[in-house]
C-alpha positions in Angstrom: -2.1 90.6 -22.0 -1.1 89.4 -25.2 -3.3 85.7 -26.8 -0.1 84.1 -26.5 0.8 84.5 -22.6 -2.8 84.0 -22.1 -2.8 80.5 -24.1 0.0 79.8 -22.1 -1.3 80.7 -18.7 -4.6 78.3 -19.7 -2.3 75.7 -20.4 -0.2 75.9 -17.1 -3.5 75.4 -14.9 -4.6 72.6 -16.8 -3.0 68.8 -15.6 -2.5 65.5 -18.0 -3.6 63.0 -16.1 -3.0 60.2 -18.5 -5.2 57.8 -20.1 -6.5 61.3 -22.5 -7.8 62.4 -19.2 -6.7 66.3 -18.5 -7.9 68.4 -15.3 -8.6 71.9 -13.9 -5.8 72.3 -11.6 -7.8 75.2 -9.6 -11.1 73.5 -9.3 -9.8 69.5 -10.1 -12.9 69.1 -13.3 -12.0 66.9 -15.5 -12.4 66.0 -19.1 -11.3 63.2 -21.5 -9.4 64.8 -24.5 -12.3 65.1 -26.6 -13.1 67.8 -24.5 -10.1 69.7 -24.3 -11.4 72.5 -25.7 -14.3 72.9 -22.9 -11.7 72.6 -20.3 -9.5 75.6 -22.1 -13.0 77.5 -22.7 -13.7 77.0 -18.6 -9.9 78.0 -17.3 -10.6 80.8 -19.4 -14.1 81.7 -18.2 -13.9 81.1 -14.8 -10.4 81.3 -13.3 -8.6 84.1 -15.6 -11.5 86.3 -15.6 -10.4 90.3 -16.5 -7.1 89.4 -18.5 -8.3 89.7 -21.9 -10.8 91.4 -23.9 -11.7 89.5 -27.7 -13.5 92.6 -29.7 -16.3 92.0 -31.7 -15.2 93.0 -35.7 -18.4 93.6 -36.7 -20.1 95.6 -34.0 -17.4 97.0 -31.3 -18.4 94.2 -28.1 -16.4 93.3 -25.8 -16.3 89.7 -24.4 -14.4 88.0 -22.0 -13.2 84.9 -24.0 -12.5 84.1 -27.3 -15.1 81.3 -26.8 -17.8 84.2 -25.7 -16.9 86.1 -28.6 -17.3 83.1 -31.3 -21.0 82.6 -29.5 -22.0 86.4 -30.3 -20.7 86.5 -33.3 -22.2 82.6 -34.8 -25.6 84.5 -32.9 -25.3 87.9 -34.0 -23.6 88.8 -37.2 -24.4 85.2 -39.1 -24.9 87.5 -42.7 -22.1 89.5 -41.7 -19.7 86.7 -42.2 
């Protein structure tokens, strides 16, 4: 699957509430907008599990999100950067 279709699949399972209030539309969590990006990160992580695979520049591994990948890499390959 292409990072495009996925972004757009995250965004179709995620609801505007209103008041900068968005939600999961599989599981109903909810976050203010300042955590958009959490609720992106956990659509990703936990309901579109298998559709994309983020490779690791530096060493070849394979992660699940994007989100996963920035974590290995900040924790991994910090003088690599």
């Amino acid at each position: 699957m292409f990072h495009a279709d996925l972004k757009a699949l995250i965004w179709s399972k995620i609801i505007r509430l209103g008041g900068g209030e968005y939600q999961c539309q599989d599981c109903g969590l909810k976050k203010k907008s300042s955590g958009l990006t959490a609720l992106k990160n956990h659509v990703e992580a936990r309901h579109l599990t298998g559709l994309a695979e983020y490779h690791c520049p530096y060493c070849g591994k394979i992660c699940s999100t994007n989100n996963y990948l920035n974590v290995h890499i900040s924790q991994h390959h910090k003088s690599d950067q």
